[in-house]
VODO-771236 format. One record per residue: x negated, y negated, z negated of N, C-alpha, C, O in turn; chain. Coordinates in steps of 0.02 Angstrom, whole numbers, plus 50000, padded with zeros to 5 digits. Atoms other than C-alpha are relative to their C-alpha. Last residue first. Layout:
<sites>
     n_X     n_Y     n_Z    ca_X    ca_Y    ca_Z     c_X     c_Y     c_Z     o_X     o_Y     o_Z   chain
       X       Y       Z       X       Y       Z       X       Y       Z       X       Y       Z       A
...
</sites>
This chain:
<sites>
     n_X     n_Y     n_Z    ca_X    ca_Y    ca_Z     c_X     c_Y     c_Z     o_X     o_Y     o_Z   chain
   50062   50011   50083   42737   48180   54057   50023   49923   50054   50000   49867   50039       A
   50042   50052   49951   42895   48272   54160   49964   49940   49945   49986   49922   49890       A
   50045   49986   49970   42946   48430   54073   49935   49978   50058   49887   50001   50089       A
   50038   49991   50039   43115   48359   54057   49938   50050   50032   49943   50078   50086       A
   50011   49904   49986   43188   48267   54202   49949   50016   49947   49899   49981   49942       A
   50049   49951   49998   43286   48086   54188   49954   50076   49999   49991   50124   49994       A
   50059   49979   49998   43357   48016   54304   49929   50035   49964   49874   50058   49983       A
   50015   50002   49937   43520   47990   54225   49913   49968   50030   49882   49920   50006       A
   50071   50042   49992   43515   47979   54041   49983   50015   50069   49925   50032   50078       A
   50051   50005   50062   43689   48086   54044   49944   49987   49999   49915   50040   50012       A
   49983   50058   50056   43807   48048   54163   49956   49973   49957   49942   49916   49939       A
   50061   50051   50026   43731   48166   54295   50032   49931   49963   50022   49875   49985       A
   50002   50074   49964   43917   48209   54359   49938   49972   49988   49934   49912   50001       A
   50001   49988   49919   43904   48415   54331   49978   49919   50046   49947   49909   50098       A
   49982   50064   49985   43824   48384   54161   50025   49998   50076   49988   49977   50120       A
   50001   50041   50041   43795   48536   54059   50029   49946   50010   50066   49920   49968       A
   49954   49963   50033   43816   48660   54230   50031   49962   49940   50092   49962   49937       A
   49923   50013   49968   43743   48545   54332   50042   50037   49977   50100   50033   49999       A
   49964   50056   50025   43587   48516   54196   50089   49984   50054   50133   49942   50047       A
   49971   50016   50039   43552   48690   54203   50063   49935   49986   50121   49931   49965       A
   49943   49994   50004   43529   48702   54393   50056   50005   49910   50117   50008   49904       A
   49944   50048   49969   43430   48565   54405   50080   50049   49995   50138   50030   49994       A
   49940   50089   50019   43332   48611   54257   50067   49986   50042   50122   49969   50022       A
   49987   49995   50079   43296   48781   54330   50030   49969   49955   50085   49977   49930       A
   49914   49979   49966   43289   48709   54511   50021   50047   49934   50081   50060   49933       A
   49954   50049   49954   43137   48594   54452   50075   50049   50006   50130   50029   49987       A
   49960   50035   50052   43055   48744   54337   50055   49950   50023   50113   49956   50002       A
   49948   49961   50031   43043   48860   54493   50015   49970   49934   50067   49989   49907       A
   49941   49970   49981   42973   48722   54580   50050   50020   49973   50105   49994   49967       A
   49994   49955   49969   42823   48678   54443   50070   50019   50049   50113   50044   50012       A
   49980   49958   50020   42832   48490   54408   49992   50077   50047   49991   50077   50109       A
   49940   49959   49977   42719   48380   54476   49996   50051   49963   49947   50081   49941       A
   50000   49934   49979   42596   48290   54350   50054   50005   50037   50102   49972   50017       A
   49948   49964   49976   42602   48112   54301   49976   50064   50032   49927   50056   50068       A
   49980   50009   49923   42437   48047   54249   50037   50060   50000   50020   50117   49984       A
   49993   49931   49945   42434   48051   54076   50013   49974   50046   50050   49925   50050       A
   49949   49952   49994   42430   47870   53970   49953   50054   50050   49898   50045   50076       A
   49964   50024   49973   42274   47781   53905   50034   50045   50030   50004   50098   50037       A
   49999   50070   49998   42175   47762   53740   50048   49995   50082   50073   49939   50089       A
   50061   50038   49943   42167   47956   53721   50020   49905   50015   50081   49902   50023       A
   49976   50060   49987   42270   48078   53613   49944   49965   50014   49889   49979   49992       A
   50061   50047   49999   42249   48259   53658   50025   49931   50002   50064   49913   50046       A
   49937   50069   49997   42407   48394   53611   49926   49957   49989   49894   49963   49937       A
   50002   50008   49941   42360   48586   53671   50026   49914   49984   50075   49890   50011       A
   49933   50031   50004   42391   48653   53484   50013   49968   50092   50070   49975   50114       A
   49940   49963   50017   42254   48775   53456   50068   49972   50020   50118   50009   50024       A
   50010   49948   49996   42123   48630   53429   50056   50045   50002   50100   50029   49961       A
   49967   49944   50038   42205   48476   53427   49973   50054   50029   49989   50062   50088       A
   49977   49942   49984   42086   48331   53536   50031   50046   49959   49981   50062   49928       A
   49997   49926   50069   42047   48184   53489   50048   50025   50020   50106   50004   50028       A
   49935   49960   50014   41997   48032   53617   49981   50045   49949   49926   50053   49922       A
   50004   49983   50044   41903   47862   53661   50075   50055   50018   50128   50047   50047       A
   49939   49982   50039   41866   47808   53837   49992   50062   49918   49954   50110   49913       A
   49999   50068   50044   41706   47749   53884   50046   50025   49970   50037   50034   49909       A
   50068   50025   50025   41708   47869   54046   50000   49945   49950   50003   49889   49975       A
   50050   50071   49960   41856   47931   54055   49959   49993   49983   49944   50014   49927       A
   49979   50055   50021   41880   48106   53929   49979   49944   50071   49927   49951   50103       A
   50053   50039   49971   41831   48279   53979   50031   49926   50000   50071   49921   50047       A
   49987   50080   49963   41933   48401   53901   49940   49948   49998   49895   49942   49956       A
   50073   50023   49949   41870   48584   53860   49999   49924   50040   49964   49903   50086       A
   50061   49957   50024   41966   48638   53724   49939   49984   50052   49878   49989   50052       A
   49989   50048   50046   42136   48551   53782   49925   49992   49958   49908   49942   49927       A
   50019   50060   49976   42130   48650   53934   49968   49954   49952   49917   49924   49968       A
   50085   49994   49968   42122   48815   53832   49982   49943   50034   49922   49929   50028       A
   50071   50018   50063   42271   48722   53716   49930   50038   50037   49874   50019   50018       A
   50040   49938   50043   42360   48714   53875   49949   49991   49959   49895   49962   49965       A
   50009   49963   49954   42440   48521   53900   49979   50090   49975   49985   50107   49916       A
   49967   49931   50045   42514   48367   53821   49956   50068   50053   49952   50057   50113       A
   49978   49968   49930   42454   48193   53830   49990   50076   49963   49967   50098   49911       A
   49982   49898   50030   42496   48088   53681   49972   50014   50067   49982   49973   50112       A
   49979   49951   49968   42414   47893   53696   49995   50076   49992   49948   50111   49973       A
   49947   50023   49992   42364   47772   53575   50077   50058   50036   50135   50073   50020       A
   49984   50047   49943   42214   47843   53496   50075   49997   50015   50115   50030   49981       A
   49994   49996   49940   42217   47912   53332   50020   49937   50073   50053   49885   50081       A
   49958   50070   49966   42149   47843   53179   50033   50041   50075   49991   50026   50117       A
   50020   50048   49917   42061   48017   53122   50044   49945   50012   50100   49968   50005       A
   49972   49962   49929   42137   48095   52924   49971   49933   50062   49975   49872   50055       A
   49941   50041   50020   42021   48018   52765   50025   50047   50085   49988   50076   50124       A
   50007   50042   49944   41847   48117   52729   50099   49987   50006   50140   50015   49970       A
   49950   50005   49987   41771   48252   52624   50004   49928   50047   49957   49899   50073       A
   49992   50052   50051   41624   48295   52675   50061   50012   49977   50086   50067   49990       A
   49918   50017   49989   41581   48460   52806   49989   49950   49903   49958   49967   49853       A
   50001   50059   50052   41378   48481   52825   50090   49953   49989   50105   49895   50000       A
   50025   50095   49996   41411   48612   52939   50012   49992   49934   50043   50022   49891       A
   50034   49978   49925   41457   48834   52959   49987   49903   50015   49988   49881   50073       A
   50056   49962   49979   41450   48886   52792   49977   49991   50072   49932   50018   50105       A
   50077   49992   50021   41517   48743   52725   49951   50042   50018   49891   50032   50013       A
   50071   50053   49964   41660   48752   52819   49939   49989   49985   49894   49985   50027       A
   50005   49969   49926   41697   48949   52743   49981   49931   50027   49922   49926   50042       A
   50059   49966   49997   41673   48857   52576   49995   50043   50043   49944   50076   50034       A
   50055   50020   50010   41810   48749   52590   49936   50037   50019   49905   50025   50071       A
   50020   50012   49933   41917   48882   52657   49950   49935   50000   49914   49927   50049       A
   50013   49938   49945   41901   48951   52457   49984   49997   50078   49937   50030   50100       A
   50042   49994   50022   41946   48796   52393   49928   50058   50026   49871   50057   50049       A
   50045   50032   49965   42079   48800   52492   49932   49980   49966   49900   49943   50003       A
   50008   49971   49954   42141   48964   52418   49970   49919   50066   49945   49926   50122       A
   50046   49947   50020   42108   48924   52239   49999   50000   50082   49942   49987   50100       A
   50049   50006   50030   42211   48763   52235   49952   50042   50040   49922   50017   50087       A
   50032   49986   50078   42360   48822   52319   49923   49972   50009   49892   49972   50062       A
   49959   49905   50027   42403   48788   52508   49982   49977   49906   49966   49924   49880       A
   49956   50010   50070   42324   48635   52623   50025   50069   49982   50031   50119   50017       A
   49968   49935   50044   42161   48624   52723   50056   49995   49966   50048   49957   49918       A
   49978   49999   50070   42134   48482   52856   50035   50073   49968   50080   50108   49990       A
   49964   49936   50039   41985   48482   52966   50054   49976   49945   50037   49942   49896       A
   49967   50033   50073   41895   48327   53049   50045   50089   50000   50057   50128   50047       A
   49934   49930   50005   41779   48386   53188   50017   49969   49939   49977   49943   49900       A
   50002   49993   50081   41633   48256   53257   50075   50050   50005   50108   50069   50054       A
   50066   50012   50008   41550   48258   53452   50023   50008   49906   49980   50027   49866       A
   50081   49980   49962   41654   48311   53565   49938   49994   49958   49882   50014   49972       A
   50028   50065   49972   41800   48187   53466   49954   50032   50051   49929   49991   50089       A
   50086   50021   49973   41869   48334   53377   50000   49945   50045   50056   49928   50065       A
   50017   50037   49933   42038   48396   53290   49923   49971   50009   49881   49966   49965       A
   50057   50000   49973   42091   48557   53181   49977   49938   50068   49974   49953   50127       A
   50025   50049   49952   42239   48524   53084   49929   50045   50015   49902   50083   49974       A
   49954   50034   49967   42327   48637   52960   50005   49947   50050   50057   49918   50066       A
   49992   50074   50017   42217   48768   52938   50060   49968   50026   50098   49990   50069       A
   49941   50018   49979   42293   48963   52948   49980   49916   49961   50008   49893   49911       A
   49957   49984   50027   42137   49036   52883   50031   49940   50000   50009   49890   49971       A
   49962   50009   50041   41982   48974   52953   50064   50043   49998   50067   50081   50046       A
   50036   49972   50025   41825   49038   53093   50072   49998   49925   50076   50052   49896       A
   49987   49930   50003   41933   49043   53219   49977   50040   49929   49989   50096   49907       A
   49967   49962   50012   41944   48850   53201   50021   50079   49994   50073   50096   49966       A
   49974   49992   50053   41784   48823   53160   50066   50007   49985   50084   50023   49929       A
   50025   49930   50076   41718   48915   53298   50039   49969   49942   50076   50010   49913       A
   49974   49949   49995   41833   48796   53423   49963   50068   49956   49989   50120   49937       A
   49919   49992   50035   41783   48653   53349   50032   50062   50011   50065   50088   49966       A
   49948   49966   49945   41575   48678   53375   50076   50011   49978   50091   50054   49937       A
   49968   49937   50000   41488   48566   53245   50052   50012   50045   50100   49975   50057       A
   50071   49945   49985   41361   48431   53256   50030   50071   49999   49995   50121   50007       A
   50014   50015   49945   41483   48300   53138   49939   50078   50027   49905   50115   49991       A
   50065   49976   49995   41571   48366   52986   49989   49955   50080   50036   49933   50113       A
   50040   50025   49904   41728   48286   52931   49940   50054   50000   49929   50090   49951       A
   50080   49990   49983   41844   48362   52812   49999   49973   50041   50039   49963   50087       A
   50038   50029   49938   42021   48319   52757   49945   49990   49972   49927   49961   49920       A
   50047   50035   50005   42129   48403   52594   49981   50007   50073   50001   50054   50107       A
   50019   50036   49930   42300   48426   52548   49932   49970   50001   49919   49920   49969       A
   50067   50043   49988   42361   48534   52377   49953   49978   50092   49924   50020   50127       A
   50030   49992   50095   42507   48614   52301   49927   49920   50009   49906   49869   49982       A
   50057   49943   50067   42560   48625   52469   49993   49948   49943   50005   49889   49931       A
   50056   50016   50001   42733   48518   52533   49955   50044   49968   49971   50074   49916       A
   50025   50033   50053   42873   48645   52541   49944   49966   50036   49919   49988   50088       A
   50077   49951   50044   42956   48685   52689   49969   49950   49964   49964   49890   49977       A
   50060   50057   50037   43134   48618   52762   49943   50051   49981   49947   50112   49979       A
   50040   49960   50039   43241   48712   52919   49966   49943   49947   49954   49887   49967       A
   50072   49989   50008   43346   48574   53000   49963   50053   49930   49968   50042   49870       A
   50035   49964   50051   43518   48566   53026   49948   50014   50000   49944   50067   50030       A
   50037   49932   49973   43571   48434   53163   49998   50044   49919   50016   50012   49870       A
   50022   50009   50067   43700   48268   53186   49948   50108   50026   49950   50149   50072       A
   49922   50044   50064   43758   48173   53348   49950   50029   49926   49911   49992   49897       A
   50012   49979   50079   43626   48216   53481   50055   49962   49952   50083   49907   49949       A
   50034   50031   50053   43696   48174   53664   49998   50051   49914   50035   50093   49889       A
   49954   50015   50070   43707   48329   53765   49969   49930   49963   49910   49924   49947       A
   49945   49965   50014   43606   48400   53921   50063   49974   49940   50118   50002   49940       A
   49989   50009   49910   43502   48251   53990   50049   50063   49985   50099   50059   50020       A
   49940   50023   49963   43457   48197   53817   50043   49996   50068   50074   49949   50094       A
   50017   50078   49977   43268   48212   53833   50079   49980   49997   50098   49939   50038       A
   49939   50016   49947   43317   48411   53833   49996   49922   50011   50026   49903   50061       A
   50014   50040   49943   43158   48423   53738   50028   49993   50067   50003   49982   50123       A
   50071   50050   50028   43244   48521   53594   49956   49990   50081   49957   50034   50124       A
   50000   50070   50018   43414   48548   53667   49945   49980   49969   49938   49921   49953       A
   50003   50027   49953   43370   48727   53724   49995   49924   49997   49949   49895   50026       A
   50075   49993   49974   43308   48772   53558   50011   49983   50078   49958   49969   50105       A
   50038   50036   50048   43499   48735   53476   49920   49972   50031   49900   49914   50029       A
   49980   50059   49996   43580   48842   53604   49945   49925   49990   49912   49889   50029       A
   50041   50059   50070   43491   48984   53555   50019   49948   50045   49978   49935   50089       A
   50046   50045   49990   43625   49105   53656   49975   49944   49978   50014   49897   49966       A
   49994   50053   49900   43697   49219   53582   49955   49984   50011   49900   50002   49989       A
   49990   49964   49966   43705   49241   53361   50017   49989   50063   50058   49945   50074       A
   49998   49998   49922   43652   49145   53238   50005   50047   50020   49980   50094   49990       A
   49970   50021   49957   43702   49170   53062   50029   49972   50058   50086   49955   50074       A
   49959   49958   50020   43573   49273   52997   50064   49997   50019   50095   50048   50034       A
   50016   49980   49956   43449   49123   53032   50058   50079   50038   50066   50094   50097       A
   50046   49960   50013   43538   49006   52920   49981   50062   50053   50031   50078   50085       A
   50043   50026   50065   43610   48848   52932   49933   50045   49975   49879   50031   49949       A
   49999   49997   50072   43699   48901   53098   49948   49995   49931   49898   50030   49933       A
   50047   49977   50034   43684   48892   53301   50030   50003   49920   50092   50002   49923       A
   50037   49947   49987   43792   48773   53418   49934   50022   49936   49894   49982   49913       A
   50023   49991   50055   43920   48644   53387   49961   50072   50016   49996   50121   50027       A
   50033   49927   49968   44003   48554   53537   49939   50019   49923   49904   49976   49897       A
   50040   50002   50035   44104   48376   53493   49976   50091   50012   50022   50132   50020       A
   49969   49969   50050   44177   48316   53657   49943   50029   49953   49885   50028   49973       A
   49966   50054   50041   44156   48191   53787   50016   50021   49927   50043   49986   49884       A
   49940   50014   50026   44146   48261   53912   50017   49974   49963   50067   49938   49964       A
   49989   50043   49938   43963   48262   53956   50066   49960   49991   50071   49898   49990       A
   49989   49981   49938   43965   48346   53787   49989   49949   50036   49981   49893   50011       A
   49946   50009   49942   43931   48276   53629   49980   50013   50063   49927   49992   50086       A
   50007   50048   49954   43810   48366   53505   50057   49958   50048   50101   49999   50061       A
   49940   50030   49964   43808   48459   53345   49969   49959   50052   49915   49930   50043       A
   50007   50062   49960   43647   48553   53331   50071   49980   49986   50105   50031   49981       A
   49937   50006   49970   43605   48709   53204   50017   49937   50028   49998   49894   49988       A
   49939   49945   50024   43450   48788   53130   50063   49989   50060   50079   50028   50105       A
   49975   50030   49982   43290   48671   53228   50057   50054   49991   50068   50090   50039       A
   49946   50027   50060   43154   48705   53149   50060   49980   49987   50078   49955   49934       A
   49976   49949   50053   43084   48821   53268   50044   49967   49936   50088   49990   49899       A
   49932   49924   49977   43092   48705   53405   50013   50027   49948   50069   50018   49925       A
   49920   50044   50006   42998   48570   53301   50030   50027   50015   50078   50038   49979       A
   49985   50010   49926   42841   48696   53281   50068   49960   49993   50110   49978   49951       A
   49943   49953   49961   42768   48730   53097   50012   49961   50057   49978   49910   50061       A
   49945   50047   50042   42687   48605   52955   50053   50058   50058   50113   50070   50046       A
   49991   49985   50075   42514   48693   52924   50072   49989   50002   50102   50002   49950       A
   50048   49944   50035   42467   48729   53118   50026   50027   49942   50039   50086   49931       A
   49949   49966   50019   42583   48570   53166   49975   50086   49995   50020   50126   50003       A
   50005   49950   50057   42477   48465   53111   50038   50057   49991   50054   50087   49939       A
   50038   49982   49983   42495   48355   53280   49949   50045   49944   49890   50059   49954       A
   50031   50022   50046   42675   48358   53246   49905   50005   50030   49898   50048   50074       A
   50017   49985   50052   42757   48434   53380   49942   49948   49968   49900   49918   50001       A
   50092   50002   49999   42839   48346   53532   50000   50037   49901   50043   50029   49858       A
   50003   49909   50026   43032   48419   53567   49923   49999   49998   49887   50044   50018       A
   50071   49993   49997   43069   48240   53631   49959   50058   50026   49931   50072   50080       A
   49984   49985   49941   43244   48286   53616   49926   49974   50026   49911   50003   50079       A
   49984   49955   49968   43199   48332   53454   50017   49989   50060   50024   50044   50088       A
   50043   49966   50018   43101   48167   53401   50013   50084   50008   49963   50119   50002       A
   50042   50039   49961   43230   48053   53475   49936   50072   50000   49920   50103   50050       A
   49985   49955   49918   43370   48153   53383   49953   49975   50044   49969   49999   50099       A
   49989   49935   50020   43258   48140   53199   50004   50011   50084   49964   50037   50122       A
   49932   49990   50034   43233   47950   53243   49989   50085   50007   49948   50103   50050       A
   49931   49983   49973   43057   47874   53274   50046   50025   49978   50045   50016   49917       A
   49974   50074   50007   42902   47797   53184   50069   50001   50057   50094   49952   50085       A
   50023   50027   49972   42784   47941   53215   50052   49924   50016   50044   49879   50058       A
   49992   50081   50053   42800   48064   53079   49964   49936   50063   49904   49924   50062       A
   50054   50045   50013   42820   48216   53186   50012   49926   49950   50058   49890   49933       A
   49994   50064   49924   42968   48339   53149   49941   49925   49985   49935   49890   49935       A
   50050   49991   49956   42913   48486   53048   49983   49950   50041   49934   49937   50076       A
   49967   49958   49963   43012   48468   52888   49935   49986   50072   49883   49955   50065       A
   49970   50018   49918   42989   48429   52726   50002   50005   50066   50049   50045   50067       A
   49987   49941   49924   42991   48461   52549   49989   49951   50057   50000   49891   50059       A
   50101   49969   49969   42911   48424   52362   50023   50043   50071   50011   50101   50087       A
   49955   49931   50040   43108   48369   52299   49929   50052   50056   49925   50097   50098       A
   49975   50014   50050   43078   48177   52327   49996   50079   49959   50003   50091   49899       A
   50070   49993   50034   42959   48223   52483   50038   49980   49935   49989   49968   49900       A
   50037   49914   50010   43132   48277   52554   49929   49988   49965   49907   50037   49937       A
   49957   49985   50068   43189   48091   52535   50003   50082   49969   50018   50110   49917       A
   50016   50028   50060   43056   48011   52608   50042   50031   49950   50039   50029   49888       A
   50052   49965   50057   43058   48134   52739   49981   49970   49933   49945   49997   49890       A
   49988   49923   50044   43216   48085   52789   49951   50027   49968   49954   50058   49914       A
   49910   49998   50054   43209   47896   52784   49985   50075   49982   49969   50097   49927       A
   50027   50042   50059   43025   47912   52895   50041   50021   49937   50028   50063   49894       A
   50018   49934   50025   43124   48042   53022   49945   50002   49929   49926   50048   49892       A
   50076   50008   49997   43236   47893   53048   49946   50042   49978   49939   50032   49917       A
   50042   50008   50046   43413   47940   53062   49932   50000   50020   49909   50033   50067       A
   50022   50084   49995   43501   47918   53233   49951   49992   49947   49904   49953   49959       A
   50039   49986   49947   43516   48130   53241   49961   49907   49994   49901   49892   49998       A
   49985   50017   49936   43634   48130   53083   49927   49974   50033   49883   49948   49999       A
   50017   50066   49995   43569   48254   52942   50034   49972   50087   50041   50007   50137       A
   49963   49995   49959   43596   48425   52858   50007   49907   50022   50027   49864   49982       A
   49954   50079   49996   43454   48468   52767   50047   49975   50065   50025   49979   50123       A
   49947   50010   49929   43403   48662   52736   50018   49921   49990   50047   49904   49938       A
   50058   50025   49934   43282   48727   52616   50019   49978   50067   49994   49989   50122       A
   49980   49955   49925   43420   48832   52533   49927   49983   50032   49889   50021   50063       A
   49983   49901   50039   43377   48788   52354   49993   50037   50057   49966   50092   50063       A
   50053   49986   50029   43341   48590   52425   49975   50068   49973   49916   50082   49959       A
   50015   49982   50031   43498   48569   52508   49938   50046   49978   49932   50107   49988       A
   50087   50004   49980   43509   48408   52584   50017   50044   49945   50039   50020   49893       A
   50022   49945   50079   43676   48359   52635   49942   50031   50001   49910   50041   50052       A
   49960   49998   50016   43741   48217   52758   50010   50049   49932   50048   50051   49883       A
   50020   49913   50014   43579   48124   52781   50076   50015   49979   50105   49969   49949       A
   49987   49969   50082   43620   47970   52866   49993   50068   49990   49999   50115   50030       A
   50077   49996   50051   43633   47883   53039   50034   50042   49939   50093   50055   49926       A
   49991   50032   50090   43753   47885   53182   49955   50027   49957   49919   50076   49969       A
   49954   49950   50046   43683   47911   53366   50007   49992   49931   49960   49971   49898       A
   50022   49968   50074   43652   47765   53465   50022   50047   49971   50083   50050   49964       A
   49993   49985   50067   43695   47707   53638   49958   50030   49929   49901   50054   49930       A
   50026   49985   50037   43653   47616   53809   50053   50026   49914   50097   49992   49888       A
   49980   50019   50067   43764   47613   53948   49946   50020   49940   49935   50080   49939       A
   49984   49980   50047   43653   47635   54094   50021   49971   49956   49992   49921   49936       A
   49992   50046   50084   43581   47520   54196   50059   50034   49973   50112   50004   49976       A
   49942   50042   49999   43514   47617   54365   50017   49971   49935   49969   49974   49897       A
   49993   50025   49933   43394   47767   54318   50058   49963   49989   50100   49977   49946       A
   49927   49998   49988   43345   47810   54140   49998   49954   50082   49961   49909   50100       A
   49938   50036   50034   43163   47792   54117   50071   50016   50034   50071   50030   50094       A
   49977   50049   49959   43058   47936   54163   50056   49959   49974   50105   49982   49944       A
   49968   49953   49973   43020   48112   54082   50028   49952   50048   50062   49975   50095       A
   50007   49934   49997   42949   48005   53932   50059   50035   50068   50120   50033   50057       A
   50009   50015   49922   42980   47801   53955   49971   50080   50017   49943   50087   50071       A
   49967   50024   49973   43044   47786   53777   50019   50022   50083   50072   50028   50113       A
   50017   49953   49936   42940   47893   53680   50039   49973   50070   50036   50007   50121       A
   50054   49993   49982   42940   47772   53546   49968   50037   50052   49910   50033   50073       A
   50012   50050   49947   43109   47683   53592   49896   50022   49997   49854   49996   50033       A
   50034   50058   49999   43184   47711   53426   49938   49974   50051   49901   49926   50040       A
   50013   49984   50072   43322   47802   53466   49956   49958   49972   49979   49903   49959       A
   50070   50036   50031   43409   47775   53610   49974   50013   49966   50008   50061   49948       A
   50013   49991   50062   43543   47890   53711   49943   49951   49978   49898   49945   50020       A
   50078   49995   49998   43570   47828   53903   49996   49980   49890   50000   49928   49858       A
   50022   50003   50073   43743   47828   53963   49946   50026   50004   49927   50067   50046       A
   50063   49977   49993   43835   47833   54153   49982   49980   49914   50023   49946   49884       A
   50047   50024   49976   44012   47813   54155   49935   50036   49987   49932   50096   49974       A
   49996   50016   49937   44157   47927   54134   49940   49983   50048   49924   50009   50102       A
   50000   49953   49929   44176   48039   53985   49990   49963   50069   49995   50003   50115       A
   49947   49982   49964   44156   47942   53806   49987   50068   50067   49951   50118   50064       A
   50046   49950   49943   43978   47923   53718   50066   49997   50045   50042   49985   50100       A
   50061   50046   49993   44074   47798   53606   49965   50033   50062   49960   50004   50115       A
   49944   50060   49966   44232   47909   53588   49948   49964   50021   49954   49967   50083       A
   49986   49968   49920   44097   48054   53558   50051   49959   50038   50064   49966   50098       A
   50041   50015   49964   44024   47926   53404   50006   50060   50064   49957   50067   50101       A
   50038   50071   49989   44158   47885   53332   49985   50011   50056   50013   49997   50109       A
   49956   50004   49980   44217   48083   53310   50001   49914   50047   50022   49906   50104       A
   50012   49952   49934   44066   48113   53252   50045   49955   50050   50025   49913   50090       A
   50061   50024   49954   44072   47975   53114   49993   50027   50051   49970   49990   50094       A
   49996   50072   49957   44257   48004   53089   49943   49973   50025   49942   49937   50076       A
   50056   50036   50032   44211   48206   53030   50011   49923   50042   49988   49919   50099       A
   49951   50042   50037   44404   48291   53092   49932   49916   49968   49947   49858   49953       A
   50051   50040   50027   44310   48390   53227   50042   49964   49952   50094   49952   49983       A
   49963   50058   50010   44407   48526   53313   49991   49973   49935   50009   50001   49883       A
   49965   50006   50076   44272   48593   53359   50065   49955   50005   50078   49904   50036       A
   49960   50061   50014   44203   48635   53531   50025   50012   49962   50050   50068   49960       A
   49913   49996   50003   44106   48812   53513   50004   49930   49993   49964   49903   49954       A
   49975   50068   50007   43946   48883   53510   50068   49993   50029   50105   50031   50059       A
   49932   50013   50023   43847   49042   53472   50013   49925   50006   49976   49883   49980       A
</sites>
């Protein structure tokens, strides 16, 4: 479900006069994923999307927020009311971090960024304010709009404002180490952890839920290593993204430091991915989405999602 509004909200409204219809434009946010899918081709108008939470309700589990906000800001203010939401904690903006469309690397305990993703406003190519999806699941209907624009990189719609699913923090958060132990047993071996990562050589674990019931997956690690407690891994610098069976058997540079997500397919390593070609039938997929979205390539020109 979606529909151009007739928008009366002056921040929107701002900010699709701002985005306008003619030239070329290149969304920002905070510049941590910056160079993802390829930098913007030619010199682009640069913009921003407006900030602020607009309603946050805590009963519902729903916060209604602009895309420019900092995903820091919001969760500081959902951990006010024991909530929050899926999108990584990595020193970027809400719309940066959905058009991204990277998960958390906890995202086991904390959920998938697609899925969290209720209802979008965005501006068009055009210029106009476009509203797809609803607050609650009951009220979508069509096509998931919403889940296309997560790692759209901005190449279909700028981000203006979103609805986001919330979930409680647990009761209780704890990190293991063990060294000498196989990651992929101890993930099969747990109940819905919320991390599982490895080095090849050590495994950090984190449990969260009630009391009783990590207490409980406690003593399933114990049965299978010398598991401590222990503080969450430093990660290396670099994301690279791939099949969590790949991800399970990675072979690092030589010297090079990494940690791997069990289950999740997301390895960080001291130095970027080597570019991959895209599959074909994804290439003319995109290409022909984005000429439908954007017939003039206006929007962050050059770049292509699905490109590391």
């Amino acid at each position: 479900m979606s529909a151009t509004l007739a928008v009366t909200d002056p921040t929107l409204l701002a900010f699709a006069e701002e985005v306008g219809e003619t030239d070329a434009v290149a969304i920002e946010g905070g510049r941590t994923r910056w160079d993802l899918g390829g930098i913007p081709d030619g010199e682009p108008r640069l913009i921003r999307a407006p900030e602020g939470i607009v309603e946050y309700r805590p009963e519902e589990m729903t916060v209604q927020v602009r895309a420019g906000t900092s995903v820091g800001e919001l969760h500081a203010t959902l951990a006010a009311k024991g909530q929050r939401t899926a999108l990584p904690e990595r020193g970027g903006t809400v719309g940066g971090a959905l058009a991204v469309g990277e998960n958390d690397f906890r995202a086991l305990g904390r959920g998938r960024t697609r899925e969290s993703l209720l209802q979008v406003r965005y501006v068009s190519a055009e210029g106009k304010v476009v509203s797809s999806g609803g607050p609650t699941v009951k009220n979508v209907s069509g096509f998931d709009l919403p889940r296309l624009m997560v790692g759209s990189l901005g190449t279909l719609g700028c981000l203006a404002e979103v609805i986001l699913r919330t979930n409680p923090i647990p009761a209780e958060s704890r990190w293991l180490h063990a060294e000498g132990v196989d990651a992929q047993v101890v993930f099969d071996a747990l109940l819905n952890p919320s991390a599982v990562l490895t080095n090849g050589t050590e495994v950090w674990v984190e449990l969260e839920g009630h009391g009783p019931d990590v207490e409980q997956q406690t003593k399933v690690l114990a049965s299978l290593g010398s598991f401590s407690d222990a503080e969450a891994p430093e990660l290396p610098a670099h994301r690279w993204s791939m099949k969590p069976s790949d991800a399970a058997t990675f072979t690092p540079v030589d010297g090079e430091r990494f940690i791997a997500t069990i289950g999740l397919g997301l390895i960080f390593t001291d130095s970027p991915q080597p570019r991959s070609e895209l599959d074909p039938a994804v290439v003319v997929i995109s290409e022909r989405l984005k000429a439908n979205f954007d017939p003039t390539g206006r929007l962050n020109p050059g770049r292509m999602p699905g490109r590391n």
